[in-house]
C-alpha positions, 0 to 999 in steps of 0.5 A: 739780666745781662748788659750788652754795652760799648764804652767807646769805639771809633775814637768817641767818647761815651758822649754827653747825651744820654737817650734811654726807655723805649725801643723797638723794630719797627717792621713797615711794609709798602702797602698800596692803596688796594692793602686792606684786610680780608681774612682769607685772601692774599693781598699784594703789598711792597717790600718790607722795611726793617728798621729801629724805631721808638724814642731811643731809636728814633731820637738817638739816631737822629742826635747822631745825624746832627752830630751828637755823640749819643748813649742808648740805654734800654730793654731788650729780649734774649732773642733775633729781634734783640740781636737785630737792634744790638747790631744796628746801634753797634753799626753807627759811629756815633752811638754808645750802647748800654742795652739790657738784656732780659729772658723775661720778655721778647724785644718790642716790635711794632708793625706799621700800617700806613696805606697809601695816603692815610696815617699810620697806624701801629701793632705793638708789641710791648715786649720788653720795654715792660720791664725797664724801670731805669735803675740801671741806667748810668747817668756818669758825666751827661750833660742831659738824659732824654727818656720816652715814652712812659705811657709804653714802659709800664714798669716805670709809670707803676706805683704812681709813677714812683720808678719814673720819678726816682730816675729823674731825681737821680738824674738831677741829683748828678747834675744834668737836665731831664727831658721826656717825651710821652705817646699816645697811650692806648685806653683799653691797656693797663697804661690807659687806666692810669691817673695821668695826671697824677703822674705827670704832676709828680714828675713834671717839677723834675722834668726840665724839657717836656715834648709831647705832642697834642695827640700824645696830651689829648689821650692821657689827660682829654680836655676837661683840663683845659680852659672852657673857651679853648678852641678845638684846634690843634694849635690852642690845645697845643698851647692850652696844655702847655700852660698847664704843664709849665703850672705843674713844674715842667721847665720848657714844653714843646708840643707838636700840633702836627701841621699846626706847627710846634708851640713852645713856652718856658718857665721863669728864669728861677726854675730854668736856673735848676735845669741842669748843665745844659739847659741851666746856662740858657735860663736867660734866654729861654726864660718866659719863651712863648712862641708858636713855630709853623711846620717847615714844608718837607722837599716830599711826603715819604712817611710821618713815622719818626719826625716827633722824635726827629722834631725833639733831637732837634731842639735837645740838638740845639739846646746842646748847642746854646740856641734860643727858643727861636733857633732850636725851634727851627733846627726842630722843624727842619729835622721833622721836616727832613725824615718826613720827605725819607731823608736822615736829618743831617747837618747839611740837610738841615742848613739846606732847610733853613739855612738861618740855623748854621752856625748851630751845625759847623760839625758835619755828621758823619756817614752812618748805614741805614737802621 
């Protein structure tokens, strides 16, 4: 395995953020109300979209939008896909690679299905996001290290979740707060059979902010967990779920229950006082946070594929920022709100959003191509 990395360009440092695990090209045709499948027969469609997609993508470039200086760190394969995303991330001012590259696998690609009007649907191949364990991974100085998704990097969630746990100690022993994300995991994989909830257990007392979403929940752990009354809605499994994620350790949860809104609790202050460097200092004003926040209307509707993880740059963003619960939640929602209506969620669409939030945003991002 050999490492494809940039300590600095453009004047930047290597950032106090760092974003590492899953990534992808993400390859998304336009597909009309007519696409369907038909073997043997030629279907229409629109142009196809090559883009960078997963958590280190998806989060990284939305980081950057707001204007983070971001450190990516993930797997790729000795190949074009792999020379295709190296590329891509070199492209952004603001983005720091530290790719590894591997002959044990092809880089991981997902076709995304999304008919006209319906929800998207994903072909994916794991590639090699199955080979990353983290070891490699240089936390150096950061400020906070955001990982996703284990249920798709089925080296680190092997043996129990030991490698995720490992990284997240080692993170943690050099100072800095942990984040992680999770999806959807498949049922019929390996991933799927799994003990979940012994892996979120081990790992959640080593995990300062948590952001899955309901849907991501409901597939790993099903509902048998929750309290008996609980209502089926989005919004009370949301909350349900994050009580039971705040019992086995996490420090703050935030848990998007999709046009129900992101639910958001934290622990008590003793346990956000060990969150590392940035969220440490917040511990008084995010201790005890309980608060449901509504979904902020997008301008239109271009695709959902990306706001989950627009959602958490979002509140990791104002988080670096020195927000509160209320705040983050909003720069969180309006960064979902943004990529939901094809727009990149940059400082100033974010103020034009919910303009409450700009003193978070005096940094204008700067201008980056598309990826």
């Amino acid at each position: 395995m050999r490492r494809l990395s940039v300590d600095a360009k453009n004047g930047g440092s290597m950032g106090e953020i760092v974003v590492a695990g899953h990534i992808c090209v993400d390859l998304s045709p336009r597909l009309g109300a007519s696409a369907r499948i038909d073997p043997g027969a030629l279907i229409d469609t629109g142009p196809l979209r090559i883009s960078l997609g997963g958590c280190v993508a998806n989060t990284g470039l939305a980081l950057a939008d707001l204007g983070s200086d971001v450190r990516l760190h993930a797997t790729v394969g000795d190949d074009e896909l792999g020379a295709i995303v190296a590329a891509r991330i070199a492209a952004q001012p603001r983005l720091h690679p530290a790719l590894e590259v591997t002959d044990r696998a092809a880089t991981s690609y997902s076709v995304v299905v999304e008919p006209e009007g319906l929800d998207r649907t994903f072909w994916h191949h794991t590639g090699a996001n199955e080979v990353f364990t983290g070891e490699h991974l240089a936390v150096g100085g950061a400020d906070l290290v955001h990982l996703g998704y284990p249920p798709l990097l089925p080296g680190i969630v092997a043996d129990g979740g030991a490698p995720l746990a490992a990284l997240l100690e080692r993170v943690r022993t050099h100072g800095a707060t942990t984040s992680m994300d999770l999806a959807v995991v498949d049922p019929s994989s390996t991933v799927g059979a799994l003990d979940w909830e012994a892996i979120l257990r081990r790992t959640l007392p080593l995990t300062d902010v948590v952001s899955p979403s309901v849907d991501d929940l409901r597939s790993a752990l099903g509902t048998t967990l929750l309290p008996a009354d609980t209502a089926p809605s989005p919004r009370a499994q949301a909350a349900a779920f994050a009580e039971l994620l705040l019992a086995w350790g996490a420090g703050v949860v935030a848990i998007s229950a999709g046009e129900d809104g992101l639910v958001v609790r934290a622990a008590g202050v003793d346990r956000l006082r060990q969150a590392g460097r940035m969220l440490a200092p917040l511990a008084a004003a995010w201790a005890d946070a309980a608060l449901v926040a509504p979904p902020i209307p997008a301008p239109a509707f271009v695709s959902t594929n990306g706001a989950g993880d627009a959602s958490t740059a979002g509140l990791l963003f104002a988080m670096s920022r020195g927000a509160g619960p209320a705040a983050a939640a909003d720069v969180a929602g309006a960064s979902a709100a943004a990529v939901i209506a094809g727009l990149r969620p940059t400082a100033d669409e974010i103020v034009r959003l919910r303009p409450s939030v700009r003193p978070l945003l005096t940094d204008a991002s700067p201008d980056r191509p598309a990826a």
